[in-house]
N, C-alpha and C positions, 0 to 999 in steps of 0.2 A: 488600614483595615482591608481584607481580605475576601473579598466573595465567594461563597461556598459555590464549586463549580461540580455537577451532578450529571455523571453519562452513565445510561441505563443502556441494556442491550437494545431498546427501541429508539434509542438513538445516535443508532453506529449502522451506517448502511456500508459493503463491502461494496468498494470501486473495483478490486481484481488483487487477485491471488495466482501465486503459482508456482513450481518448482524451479529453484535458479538452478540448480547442481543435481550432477547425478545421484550423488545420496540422499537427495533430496530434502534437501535444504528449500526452504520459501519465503517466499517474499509477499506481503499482502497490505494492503491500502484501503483505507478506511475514512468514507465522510465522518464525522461526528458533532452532532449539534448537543453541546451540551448546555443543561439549562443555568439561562442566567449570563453566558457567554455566547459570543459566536463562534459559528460553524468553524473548524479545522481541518485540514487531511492529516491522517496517523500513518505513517509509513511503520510499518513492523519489519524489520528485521531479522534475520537467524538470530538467537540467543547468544550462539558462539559461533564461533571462526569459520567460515567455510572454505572445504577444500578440493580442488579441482586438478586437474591433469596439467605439467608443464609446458603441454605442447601450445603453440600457439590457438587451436584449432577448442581444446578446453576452454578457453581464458575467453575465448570469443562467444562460444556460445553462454555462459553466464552471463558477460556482459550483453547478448542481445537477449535473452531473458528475461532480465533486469528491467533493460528497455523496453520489450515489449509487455509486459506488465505496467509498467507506470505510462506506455503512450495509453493502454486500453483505462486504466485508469480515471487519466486525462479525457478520452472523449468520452465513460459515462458523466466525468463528474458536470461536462458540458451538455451534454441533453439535462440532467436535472436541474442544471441551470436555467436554460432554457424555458424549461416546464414552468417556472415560478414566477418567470419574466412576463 
């Protein structure tokens, strides 16, 4: 059996979002308590493929975009931890 698992938009706190590419493609990270289960992080993804410049210099800044969305991420989801403790 199955437990009915329930996420209302008052229970998805935004850890960080933000553009990985210059067409603007994003990346966004999400607490989510939903009820009846515990807490998870939602990593959201672009829908589809994203594309950047060959140069080495492209490929870097996505990847530290990437990064610096999931470090900020990471130290909200640690203050609200914190907070609870």
């Amino acid at each position: 059996m199955t437990a009915d698992v329930t996420v209302t938009a008052s229970s998805r706190i935004e850890l960080a979002a933000g553009q990985i590419t210059p067409s603007g493609d994003t990346l966004r990270v999400e607490l989510i308590k939903p009820a009846g289960s515990p807490p998870a992080v939602l990593i959201i993804w672009p829908a589809a493929p994203s594309v950047t410049n060959t140069d080495p210099g492209g490929l870097a800044s996505v990847a530290a975009s990437a990064v610096r969305i999931m470090a900020e991420a990471q130290a909200r989801l640690a203050k609200i931890r914190s907070k609870q403790h």
